[in-house]
C-alpha positions as CSV (number, residue, x, y, z in Angstrom):
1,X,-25.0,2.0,-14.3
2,X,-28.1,-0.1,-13.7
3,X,-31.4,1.2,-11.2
4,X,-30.3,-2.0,-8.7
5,X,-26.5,-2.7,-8.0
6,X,-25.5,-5.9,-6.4
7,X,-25.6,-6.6,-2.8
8,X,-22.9,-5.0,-0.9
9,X,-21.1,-6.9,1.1
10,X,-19.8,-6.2,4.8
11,X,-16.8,-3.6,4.8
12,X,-13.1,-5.3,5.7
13,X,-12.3,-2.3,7.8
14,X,-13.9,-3.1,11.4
15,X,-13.0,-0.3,14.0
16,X,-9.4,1.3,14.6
17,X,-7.1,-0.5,11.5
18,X,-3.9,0.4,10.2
19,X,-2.6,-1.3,6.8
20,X,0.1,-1.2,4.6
21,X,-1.1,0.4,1.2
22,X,-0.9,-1.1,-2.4
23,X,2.7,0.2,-3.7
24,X,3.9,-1.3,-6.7
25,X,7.3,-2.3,-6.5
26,X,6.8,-2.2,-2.5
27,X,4.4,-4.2,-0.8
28,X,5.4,-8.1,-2.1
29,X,5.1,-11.0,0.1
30,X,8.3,-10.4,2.2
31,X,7.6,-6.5,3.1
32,X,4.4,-6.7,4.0
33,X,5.2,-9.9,6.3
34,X,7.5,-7.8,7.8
35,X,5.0,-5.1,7.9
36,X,2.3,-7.7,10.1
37,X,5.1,-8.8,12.8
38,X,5.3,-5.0,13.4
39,X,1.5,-4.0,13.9
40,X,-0.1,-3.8,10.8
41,X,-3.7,-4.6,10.5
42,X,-3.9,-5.8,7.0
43,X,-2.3,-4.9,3.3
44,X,-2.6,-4.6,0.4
45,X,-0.7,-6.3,-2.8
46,X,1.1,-4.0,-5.6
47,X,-1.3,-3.3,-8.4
48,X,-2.0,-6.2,-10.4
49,X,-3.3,-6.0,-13.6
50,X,-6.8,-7.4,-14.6
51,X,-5.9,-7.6,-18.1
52,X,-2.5,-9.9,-17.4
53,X,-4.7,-11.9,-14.9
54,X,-7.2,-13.1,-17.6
55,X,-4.1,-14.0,-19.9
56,X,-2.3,-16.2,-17.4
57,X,0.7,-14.6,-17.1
58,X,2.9,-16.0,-14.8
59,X,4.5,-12.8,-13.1
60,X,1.0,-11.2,-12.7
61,X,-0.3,-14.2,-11.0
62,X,2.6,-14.5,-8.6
63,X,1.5,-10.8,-7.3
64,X,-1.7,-12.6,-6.1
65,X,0.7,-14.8,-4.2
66,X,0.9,-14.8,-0.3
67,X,3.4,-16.2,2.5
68,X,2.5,-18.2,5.6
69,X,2.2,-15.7,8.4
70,X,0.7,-12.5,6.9
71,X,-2.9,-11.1,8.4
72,X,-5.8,-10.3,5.6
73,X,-4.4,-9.3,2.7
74,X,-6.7,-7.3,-0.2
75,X,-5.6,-7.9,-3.9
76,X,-5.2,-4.5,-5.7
77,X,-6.4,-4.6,-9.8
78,X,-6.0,-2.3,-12.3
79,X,-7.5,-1.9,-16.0
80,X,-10.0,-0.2,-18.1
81,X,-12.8,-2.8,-19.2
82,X,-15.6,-3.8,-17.0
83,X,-15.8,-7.1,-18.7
84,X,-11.9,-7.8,-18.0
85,X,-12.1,-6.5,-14.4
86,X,-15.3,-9.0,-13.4
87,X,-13.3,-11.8,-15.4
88,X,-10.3,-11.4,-13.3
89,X,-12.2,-10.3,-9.9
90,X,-13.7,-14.0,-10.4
91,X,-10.2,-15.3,-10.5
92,X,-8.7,-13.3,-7.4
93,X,-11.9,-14.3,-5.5
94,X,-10.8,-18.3,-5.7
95,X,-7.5,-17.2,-3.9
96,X,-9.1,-16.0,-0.8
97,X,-8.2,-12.8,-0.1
98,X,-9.3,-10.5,2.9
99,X,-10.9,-8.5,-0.2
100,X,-10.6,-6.8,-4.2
101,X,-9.2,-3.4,-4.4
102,X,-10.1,-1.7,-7.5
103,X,-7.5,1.3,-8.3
104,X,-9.0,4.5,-9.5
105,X,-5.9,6.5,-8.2
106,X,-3.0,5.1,-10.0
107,X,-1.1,8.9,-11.4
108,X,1.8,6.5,-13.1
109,X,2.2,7.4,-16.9
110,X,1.9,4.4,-18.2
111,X,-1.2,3.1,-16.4
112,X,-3.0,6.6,-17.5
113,X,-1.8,5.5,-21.3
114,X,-3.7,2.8,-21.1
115,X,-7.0,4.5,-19.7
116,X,-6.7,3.2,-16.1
117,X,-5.6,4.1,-12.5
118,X,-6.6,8.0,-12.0
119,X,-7.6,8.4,-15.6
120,X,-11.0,6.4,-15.1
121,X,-11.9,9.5,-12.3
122,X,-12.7,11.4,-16.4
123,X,-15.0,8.7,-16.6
124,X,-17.3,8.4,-13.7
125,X,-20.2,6.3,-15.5
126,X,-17.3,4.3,-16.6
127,X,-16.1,3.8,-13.0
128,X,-20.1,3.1,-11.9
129,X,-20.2,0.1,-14.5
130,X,-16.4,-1.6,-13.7
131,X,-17.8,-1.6,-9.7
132,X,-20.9,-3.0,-10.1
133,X,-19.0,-5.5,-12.4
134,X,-16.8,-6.3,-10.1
135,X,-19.2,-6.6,-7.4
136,X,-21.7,-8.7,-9.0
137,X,-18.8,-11.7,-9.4
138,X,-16.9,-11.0,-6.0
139,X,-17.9,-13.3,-3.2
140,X,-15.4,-11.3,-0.9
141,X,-16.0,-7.2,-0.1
142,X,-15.0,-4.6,-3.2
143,X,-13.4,-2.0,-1.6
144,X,-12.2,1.4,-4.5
145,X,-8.8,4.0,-4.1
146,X,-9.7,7.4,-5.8
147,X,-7.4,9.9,-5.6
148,X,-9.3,13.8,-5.5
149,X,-9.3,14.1,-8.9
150,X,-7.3,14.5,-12.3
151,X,-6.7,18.5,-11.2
152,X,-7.9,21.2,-9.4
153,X,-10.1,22.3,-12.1
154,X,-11.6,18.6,-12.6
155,X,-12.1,18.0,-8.4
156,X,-14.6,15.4,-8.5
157,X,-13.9,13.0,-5.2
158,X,-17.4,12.9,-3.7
159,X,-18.9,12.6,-6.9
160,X,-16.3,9.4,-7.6
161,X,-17.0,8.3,-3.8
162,X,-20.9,8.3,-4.2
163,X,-20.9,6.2,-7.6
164,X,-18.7,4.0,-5.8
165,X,-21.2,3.6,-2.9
166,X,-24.0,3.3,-5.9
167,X,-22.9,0.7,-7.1
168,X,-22.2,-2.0,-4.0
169,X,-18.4,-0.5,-2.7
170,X,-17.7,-1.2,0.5
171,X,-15.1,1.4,1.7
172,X,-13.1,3.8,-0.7
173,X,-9.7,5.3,-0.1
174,X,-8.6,8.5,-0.9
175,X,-5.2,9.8,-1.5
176,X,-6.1,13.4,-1.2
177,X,-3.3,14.9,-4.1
178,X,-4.2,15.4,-7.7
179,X,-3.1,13.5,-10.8
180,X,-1.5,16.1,-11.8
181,X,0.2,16.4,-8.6
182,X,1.5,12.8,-8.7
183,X,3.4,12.5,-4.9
184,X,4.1,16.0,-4.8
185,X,3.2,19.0,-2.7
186,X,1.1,18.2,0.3
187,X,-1.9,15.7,1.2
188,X,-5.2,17.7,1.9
189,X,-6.7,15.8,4.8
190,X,-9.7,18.3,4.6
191,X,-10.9,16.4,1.6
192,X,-11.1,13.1,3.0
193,X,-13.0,15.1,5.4
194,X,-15.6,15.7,3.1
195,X,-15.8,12.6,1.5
196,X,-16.4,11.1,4.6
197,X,-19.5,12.8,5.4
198,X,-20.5,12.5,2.0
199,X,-20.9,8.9,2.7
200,X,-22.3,6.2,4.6
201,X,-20.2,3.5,3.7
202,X,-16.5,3.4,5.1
203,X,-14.1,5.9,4.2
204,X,-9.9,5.0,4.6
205,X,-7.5,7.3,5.0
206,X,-3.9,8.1,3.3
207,X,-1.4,10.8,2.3
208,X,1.4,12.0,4.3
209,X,1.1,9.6,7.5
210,X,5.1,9.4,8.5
211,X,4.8,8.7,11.8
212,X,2.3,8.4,15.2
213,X,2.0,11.7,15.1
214,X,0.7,12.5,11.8
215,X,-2.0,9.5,12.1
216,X,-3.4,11.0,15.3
217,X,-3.2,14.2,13.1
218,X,-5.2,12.4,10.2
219,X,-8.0,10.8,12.7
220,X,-8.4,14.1,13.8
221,X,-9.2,15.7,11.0
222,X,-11.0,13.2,9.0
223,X,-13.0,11.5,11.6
224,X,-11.7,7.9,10.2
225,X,-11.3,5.1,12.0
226,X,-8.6,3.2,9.4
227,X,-5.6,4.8,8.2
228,X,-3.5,3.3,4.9
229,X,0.0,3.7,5.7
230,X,2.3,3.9,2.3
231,X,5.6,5.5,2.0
232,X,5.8,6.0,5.8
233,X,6.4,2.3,6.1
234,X,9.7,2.7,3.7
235,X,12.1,1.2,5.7
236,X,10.3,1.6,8.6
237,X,7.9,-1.3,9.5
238,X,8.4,-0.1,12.4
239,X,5.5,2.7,11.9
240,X,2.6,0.1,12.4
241,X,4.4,-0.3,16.3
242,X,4.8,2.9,16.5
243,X,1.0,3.6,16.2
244,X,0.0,0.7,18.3
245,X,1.9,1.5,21.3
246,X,0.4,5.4,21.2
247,X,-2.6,4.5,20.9
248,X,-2.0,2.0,23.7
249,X,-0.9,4.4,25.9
250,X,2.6,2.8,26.2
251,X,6.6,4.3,25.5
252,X,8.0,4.6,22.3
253,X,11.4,4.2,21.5
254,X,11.7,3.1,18.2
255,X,14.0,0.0,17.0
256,X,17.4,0.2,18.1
257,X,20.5,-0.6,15.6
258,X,21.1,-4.5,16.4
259,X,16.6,-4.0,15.4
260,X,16.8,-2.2,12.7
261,X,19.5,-4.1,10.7
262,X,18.6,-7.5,11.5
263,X,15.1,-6.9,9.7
264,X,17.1,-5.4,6.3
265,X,19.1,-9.3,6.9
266,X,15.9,-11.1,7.0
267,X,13.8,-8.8,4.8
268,X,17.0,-9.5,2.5
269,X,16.9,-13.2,3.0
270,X,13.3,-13.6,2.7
271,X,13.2,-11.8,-0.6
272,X,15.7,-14.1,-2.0
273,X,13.5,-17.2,-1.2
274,X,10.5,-15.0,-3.1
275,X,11.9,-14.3,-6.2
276,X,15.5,-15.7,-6.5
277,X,18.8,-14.1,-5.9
278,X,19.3,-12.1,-8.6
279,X,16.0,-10.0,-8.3
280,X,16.1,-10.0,-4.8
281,X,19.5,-8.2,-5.2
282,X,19.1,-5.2,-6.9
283,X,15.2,-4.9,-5.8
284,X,16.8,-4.5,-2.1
285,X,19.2,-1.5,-3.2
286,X,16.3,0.6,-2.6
287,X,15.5,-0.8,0.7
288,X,18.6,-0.4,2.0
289,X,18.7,3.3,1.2
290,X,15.2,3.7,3.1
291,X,16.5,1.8,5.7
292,X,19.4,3.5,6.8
293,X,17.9,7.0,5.7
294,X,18.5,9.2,8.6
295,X,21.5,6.9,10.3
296,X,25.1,9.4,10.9
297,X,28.0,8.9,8.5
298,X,26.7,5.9,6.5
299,X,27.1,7.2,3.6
300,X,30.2,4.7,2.3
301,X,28.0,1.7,3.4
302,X,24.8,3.2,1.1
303,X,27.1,3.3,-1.9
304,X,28.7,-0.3,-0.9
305,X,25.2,-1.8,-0.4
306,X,23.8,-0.3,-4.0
307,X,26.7,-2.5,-5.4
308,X,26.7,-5.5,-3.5
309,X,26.4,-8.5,-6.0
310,X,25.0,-11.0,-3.5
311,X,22.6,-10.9,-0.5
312,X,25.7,-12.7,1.0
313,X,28.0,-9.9,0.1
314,X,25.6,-7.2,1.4
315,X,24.7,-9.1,4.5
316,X,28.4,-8.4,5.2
317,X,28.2,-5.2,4.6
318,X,25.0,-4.5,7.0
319,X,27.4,-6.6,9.7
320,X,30.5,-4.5,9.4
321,X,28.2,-1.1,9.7
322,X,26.5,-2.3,12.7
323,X,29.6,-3.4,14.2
324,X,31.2,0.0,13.3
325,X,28.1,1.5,14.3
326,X,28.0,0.1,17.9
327,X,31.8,1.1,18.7
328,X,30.7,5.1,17.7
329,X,28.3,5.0,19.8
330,X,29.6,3.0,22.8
331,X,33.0,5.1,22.6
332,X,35.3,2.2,21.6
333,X,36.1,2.8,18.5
């Protein structure tokens, strides 16, 4: 790292925030659209690599992407090479996003192949040089997700967090799990905690937030004023609401049934227009099981759903479970 790092600039996260986190396969266009109606702050695209950025590829580009509607969104990239990572932060920059999030955290196999995501916390003077990099071409805030390490025996967050801050970050999340832990096992809020006060640049909060209570829960504990919400917003947007209405002092009663399936239809529907018909379709089989997780006896519609060949046909389906749905619990059936 060089003796003078680049000007930082002002951090995206102002006050109490709550945003939907980077999740590859997750937070495209349509979901976190849906995610802004219902609350959320700001988001954060799926991981998008630096390397496919610089080549041009068309489907990394598209990940870039936004839709009409949707609050600040960050742009998440991934690689190894400082060089590569400046080259494509220029690049993102000319879109306009709320700001660059560089992904230090990333436990998936094939990412760690290829030296990136959670495998660059081995290399901290490597990590130093790709921020400043990236900083010194950015005209929007660089913001860094570090997970607590690569094991127990190779803890190293503050250390990660403070070459970060070095080098002209300004925030850093922290998904407090090991690599070698991948999803598993439980989030240690304590260490965010500690990185925190470690720090005098913004810290951002994640791991295990599934509901109101668990963010009051990680405020608590950490002392952070922004929250990334991940997998708790898995078919339910709704948690962003949720949140809102606590912390507003007002009732909660969650998104009745008529709620609840009419945002699978349009989430369904919206998808389509994204990415065509054919993706849309089997990329929504995993909604719909988040979705109805936790519904009574909806078993047979899970399994119809995960086979539907059109948004058509499973729009049907979502129709006919509602229907059946409201006679159950209205006593006409």
């Amino acid at each position: 790292m060089t003796g003078n790092p680049p000007e930082r600039k002002d951090s995206p996260f102002a006050g109490t925030a709550t945003g939907l986190a980077p999740l590859a396969g997750w937070s495209d266009p349509p979901f976190r659209l849906l995610c802004f109606e219902y609350g959320a702050d700001f988001a954060v695209t799926e991981m998008v690599s630096a390397d496919g950025l610089i080549r041009g590829g068309e489907k990394t580009a598209r990940l870039i992407e936004r839709l009409p509607g949707e609050g600040p969104v960050g742009v998440q990239l991934f690689g190894s090479d400082p060089a590569v990572f400046a080259e494509a932060a220029a690049i993102v920059t000319r879109t306009g996003p709320a700001f660059i999030d560089l992904n230090f955290g990333c436990p998936v196999k094939k990412v760690i192949k290829r030296n990136g995501g959670a495998a660059i916390m081995r290399d901290i003077d490597m990590m130093g040089r790709i921020c400043e990099a990236v900083v010194s071409v950015s005209t929007v805030p660089v913001t860094a997700k570090i997970r607590s390490g690569w094991s127990p025996d190779e803890e190293n967050f503050v250390e990660a967090g403070r070459t970060a801050e070095n080098a002209g970050i300004t925030a850093v999340t922290l998904h407090p799990r090991y690599r070698t832990q991948g999803f598993a096992g439980e989030a240690d809020w304590t260490h965010i905690a500690r990185l925190r006060e470690a720090l005098s640049i913004d810290v951002v909060a994640s791991g295990d937030v599934w509901g109101a209570d668990d963010y009051l829960k990680i405020v608590e504990i950490t002392g952070c004023g922004t929250v990334m919400i991940g997998r708790g917003a898995f078919g339910n947007p709704w948690i962003f609401s949720e949140i809102k209405a606590v912390l507003e002092g007002r009732p909660w009663t969650g998104p009745g049934l008529a709620e609840k399936t009419g945002a699978m239809i349009r989430l369904a529907r919206m998808e389509v227009e994204w990415k065509g018909e054919r993706r849309a379709v089997v990329e929504m089989r995993k909604q719909y099981r988040w979705f109805l997780s936790g519904l009574p006896d909806v078993k047979d519609y899970r399994m119809r759903l995960s086979t539907a060949e059109s948004i058509a046909e499973a729009t049907e389906i979502v129709c006919e479970l509602r229907e059946d749905m409201d006679k159950r619990w209205t006593g006409t059936a």
